[in-house]
Steps between C-alpha positions, in 0.01 A plus 500: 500500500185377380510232158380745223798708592727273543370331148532887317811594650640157387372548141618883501849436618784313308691384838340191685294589802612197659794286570476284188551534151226541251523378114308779386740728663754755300832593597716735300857540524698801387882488526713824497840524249736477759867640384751263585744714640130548766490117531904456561497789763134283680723170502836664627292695832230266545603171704162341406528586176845354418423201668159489314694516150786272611295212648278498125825522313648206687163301471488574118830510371724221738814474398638472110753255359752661287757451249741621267724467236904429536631798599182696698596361777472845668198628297341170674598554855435899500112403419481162699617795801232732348269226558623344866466867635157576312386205668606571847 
């Protein structure tokens, strides 16, 4: 491909024509309104996925420290469960 149009199809196209990144360079991104009942049903079939979602919850969220009042003992324990298996 001879320099002119390699120059013109450069300036013409908004995608590099090479391997490295330009600073003059666009890039649009357009995400879709997923439903969540959609993105629970992705996560529950898709191993990838799941694991995807889990490894950036455990890497964001770590564990919590919890406590309570006398008397929600179980309150406590029901969400410090909620949490262990969220986790995991």
């Amino acid at each position: 491909m001879s320099k002119t149009v390699r120059k013109l199809k450069e300036l013409l196209s908004t995608a590099p024509t090479s391997g490295s990144a330009r600073p003059d360079g666009y890039t649009f991104f357009e995400t879709e309104d997923i439903p969540l009942s959609q993105v629970m049903s992705l996560y529950d079939r898709d191993p990838t996925c799941k694991s995807s979602v889990d490894l950036l919850a455990a890497s964001t969220v770590k564990r919590f420290y919890t406590t309570c009042a006398l008397g929600q003992e179980k309150a406590k324990e029901a969400v410090d469960d909620f949490n262990a298996e969220a986790i995991h």
